[in-house]
Backbone bond lengths (Angstrom), bond angles and torsions (degrees), N, CA, C in turn:
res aa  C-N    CA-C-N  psi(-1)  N-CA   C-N-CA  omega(-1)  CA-C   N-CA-C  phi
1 X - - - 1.452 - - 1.526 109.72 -
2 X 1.409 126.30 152.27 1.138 130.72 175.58 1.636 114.89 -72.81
3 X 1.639 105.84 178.05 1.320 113.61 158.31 1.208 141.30 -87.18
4 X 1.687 117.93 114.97 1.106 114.18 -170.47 1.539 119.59 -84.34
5 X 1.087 128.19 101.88 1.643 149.10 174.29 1.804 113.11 -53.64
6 X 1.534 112.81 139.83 1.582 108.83 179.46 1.563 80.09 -160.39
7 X 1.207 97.06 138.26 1.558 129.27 172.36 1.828 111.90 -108.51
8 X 1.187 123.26 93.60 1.462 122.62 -159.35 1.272 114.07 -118.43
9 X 1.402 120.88 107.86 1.846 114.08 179.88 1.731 114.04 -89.24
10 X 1.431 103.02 106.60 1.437 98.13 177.14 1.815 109.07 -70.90
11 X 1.494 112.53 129.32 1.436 115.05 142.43 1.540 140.10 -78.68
12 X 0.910 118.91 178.44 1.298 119.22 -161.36 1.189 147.37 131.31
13 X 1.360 152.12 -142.08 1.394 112.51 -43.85 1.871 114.42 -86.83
14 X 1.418 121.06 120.48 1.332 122.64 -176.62 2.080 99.05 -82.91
15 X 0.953 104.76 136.54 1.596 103.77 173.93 1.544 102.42 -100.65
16 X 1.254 96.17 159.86 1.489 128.00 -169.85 1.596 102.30 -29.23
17 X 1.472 124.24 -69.10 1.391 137.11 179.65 1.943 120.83 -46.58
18 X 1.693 95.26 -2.91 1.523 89.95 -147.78 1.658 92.81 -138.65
19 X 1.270 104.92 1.17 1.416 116.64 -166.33 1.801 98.29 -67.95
20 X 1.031 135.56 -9.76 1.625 116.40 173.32 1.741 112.15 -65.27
21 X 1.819 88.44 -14.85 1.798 79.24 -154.09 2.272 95.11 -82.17
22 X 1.422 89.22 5.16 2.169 81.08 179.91 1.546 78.32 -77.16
23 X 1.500 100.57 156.06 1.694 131.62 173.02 1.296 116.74 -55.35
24 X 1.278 109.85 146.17 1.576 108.19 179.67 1.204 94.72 -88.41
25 X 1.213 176.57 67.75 1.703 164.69 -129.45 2.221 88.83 -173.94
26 X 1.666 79.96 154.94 1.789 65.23 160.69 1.294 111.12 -98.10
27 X 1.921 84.66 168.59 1.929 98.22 -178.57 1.562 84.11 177.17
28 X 1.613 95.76 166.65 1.532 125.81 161.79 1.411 111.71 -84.23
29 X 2.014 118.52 117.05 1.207 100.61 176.38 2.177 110.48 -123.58
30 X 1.068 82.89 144.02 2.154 75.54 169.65 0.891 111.79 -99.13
31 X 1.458 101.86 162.01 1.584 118.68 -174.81 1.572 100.46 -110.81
32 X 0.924 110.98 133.83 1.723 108.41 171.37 1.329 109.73 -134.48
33 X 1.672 120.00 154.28 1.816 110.97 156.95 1.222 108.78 -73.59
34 X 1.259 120.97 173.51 1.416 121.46 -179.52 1.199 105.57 -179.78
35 X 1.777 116.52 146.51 1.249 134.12 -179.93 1.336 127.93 -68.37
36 X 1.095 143.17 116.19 2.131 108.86 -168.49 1.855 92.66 -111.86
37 X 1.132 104.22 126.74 1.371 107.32 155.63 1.569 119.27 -87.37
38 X 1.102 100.88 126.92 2.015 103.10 176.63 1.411 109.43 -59.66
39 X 1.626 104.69 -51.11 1.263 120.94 -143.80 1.776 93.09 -71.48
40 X 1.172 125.08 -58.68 1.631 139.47 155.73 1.374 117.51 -31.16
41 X 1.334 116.31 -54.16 1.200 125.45 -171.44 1.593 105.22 65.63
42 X 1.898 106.91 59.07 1.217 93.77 174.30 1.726 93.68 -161.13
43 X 1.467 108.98 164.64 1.062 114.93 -177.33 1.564 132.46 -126.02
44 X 1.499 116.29 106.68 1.218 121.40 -156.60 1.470 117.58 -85.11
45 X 1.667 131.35 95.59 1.068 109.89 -172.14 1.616 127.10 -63.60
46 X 1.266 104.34 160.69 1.594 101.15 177.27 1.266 114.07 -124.06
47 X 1.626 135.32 -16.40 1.154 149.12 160.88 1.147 143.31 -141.07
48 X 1.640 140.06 113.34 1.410 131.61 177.01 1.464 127.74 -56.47
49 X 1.235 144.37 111.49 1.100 143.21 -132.27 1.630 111.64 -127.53
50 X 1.605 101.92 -43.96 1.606 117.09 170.95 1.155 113.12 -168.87
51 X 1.286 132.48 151.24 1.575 144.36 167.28 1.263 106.54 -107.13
52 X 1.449 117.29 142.81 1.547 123.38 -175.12 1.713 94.51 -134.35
53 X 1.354 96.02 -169.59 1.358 115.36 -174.08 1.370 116.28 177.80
54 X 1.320 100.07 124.85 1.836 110.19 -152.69 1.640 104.90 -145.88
55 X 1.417 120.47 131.29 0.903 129.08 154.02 1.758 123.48 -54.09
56 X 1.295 111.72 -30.95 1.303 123.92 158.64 1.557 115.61 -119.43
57 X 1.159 115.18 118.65 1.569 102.99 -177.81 1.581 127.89 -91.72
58 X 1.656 108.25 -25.70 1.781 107.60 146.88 1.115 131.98 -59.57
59 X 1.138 100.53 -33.10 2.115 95.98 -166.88 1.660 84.90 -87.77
60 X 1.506 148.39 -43.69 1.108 120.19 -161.54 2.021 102.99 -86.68
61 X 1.142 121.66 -0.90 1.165 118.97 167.36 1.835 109.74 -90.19
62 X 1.148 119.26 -0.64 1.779 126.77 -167.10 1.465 97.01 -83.53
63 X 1.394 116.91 -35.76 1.888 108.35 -156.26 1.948 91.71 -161.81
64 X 1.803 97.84 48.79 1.647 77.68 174.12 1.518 121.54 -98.03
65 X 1.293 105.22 175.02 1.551 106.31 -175.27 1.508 146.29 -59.58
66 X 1.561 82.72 -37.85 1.661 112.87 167.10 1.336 110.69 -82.54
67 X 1.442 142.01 5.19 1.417 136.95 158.00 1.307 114.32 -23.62
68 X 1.403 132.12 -80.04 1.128 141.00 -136.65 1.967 88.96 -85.33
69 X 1.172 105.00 -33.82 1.658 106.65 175.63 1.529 113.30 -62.45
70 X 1.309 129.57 -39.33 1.541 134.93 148.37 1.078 115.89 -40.22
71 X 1.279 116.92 -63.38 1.625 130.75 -166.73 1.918 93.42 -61.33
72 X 1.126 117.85 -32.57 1.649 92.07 -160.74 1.838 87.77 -79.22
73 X 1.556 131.33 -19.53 2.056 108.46 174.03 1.733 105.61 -56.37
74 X 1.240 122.51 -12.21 1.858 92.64 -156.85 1.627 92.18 -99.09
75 X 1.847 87.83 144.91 1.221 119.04 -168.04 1.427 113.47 -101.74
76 X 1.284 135.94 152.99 1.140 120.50 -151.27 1.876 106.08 -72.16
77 X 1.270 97.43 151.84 1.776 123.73 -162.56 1.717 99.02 63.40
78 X 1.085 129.19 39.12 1.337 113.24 160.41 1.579 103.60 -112.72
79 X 1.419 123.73 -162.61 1.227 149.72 -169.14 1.236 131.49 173.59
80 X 1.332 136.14 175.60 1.176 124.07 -123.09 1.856 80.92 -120.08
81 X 1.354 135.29 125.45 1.516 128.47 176.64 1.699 109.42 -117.64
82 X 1.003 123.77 -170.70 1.858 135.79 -179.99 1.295 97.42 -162.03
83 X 1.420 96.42 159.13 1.392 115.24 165.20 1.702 102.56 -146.14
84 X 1.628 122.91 -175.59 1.406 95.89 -141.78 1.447 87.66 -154.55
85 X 1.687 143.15 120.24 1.598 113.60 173.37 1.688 90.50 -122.35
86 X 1.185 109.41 135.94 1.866 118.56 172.19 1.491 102.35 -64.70
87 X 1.575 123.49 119.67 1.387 116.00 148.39 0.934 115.88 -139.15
88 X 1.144 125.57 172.40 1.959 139.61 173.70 1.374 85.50 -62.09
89 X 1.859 108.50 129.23 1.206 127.76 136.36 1.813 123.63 -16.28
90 X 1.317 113.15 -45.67 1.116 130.09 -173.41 1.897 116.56 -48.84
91 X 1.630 90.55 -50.20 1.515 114.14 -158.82 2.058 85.74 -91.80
92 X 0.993 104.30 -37.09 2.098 100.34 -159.93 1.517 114.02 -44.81
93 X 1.077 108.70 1.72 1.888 101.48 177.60 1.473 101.62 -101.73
94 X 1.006 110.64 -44.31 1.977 119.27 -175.23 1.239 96.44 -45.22
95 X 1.615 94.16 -72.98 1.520 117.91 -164.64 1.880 114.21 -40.98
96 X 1.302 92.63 -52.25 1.758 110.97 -176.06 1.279 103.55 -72.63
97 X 1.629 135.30 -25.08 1.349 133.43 159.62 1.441 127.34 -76.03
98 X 1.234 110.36 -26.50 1.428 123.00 179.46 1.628 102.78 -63.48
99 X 1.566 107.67 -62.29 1.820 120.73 -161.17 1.851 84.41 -64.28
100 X 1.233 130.18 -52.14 1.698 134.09 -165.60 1.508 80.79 -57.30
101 X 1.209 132.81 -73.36 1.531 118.63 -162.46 1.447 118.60 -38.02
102 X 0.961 109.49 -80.71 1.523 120.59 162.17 1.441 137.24 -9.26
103 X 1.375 104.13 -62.57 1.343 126.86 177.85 1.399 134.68 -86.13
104 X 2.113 102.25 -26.07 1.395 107.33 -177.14 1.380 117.94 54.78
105 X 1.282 139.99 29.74 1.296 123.31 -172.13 1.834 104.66 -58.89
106 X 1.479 110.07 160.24 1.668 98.57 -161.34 2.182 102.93 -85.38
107 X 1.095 112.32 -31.58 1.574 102.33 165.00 1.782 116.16 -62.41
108 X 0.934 110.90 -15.28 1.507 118.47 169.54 1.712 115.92 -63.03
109 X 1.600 126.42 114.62 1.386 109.09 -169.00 2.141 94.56 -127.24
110 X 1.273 87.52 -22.20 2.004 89.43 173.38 1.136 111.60 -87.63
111 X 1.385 131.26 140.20 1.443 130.83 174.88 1.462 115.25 74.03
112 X 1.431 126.71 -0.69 1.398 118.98 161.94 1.174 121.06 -55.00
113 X 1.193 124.63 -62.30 1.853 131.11 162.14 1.217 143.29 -77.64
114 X 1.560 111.59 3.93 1.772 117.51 -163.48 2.192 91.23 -149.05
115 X 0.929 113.87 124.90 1.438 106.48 168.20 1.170 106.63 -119.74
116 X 1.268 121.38 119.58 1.969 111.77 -158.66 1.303 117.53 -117.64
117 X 1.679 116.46 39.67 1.035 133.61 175.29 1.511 107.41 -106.04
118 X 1.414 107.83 -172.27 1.763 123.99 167.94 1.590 102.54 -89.16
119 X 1.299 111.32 166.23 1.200 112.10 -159.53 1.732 114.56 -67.34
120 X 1.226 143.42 173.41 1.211 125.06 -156.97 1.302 109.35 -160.40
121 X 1.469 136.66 124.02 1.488 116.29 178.54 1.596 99.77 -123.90
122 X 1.565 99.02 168.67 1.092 101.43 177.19 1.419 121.32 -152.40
123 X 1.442 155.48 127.36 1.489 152.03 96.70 1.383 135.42 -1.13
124 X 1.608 121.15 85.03 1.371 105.11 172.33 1.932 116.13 -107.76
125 X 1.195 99.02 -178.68 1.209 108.97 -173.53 1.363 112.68 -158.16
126 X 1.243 136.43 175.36 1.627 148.45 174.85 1.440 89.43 76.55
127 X 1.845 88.66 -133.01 1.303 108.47 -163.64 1.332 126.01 -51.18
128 X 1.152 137.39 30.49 1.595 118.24 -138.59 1.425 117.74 -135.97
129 X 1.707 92.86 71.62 1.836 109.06 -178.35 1.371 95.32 -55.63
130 X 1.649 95.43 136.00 1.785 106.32 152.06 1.082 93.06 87.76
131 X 0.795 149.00 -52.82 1.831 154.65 -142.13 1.949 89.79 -94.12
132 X 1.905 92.17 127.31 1.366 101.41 176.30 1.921 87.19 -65.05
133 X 2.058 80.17 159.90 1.254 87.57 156.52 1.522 142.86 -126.14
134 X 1.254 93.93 15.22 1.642 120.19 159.65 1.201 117.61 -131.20
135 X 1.554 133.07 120.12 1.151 126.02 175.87 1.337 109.28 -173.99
136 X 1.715 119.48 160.11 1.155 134.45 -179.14 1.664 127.83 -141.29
137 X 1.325 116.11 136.17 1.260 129.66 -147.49 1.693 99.37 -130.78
């Protein structure tokens, strides 16, 4: 089978306090620590932490499980940030297995060692500290 190609613009970054306002829609979202400047009004990540993938991406970022497992990377003056990419339900496991392959983020425990798709490339853009932005799996 061939390679299936996705061109994906992450938005973002919503911080910890502000996180209702990412979309409820599906998509793949990361978790990163991150710096917030007031004065900027901006937020500098400093680490990839986990990639998810949600048919809803607020409500499973509102009350998730791995919280407190995020919460133990941030270093002092950091906090907890997201970033956010819209996709069809259809594609969010590939997609969310592909970037987890790749990247290993360390709360990540599925798809670190096995990617159990056909081969897969990808283009990112926007939000998307840390995260190559060409690559194939």
């Amino acid at each position: 089978m061939g390679t299936l190609s996705f061109s994906i613009e992450f938005e973002g970054y919503w911080r910890e306090k502000k996180k209702g306002g990412i979309p409820a829609g599906s998509g793949v979202y990361c978790v990163y620590t991150c710096i917030y400047s007031g004065k900027k009004q901006t937020c500098s990540p400093q680490k990839l932490v986990y990639i998810g993938a949600s048919e809803n991406v607020r409500d499973s970022l509102a009350d998730h499980v791995k919280q407190a497992d995020w919460e133990s990377h941030i270093d002092t003056g950091e906090e907890l940030c997201f970033s956010f990419v819209p996709m069809d339900a259809e594609t969010l496991e590939r997609c969310a297995a592909a970037l987890i392959f790749k990247h290993k983020p360390p709360e990540n425990t599925e798809y670190v060692q096995i990617f159990p798709f056909d081969r897969t490339s990808f283009t990112l853009s926007g939000k998307a500290g840390f995260l190559s932005k060409s690559f194939t799996v």
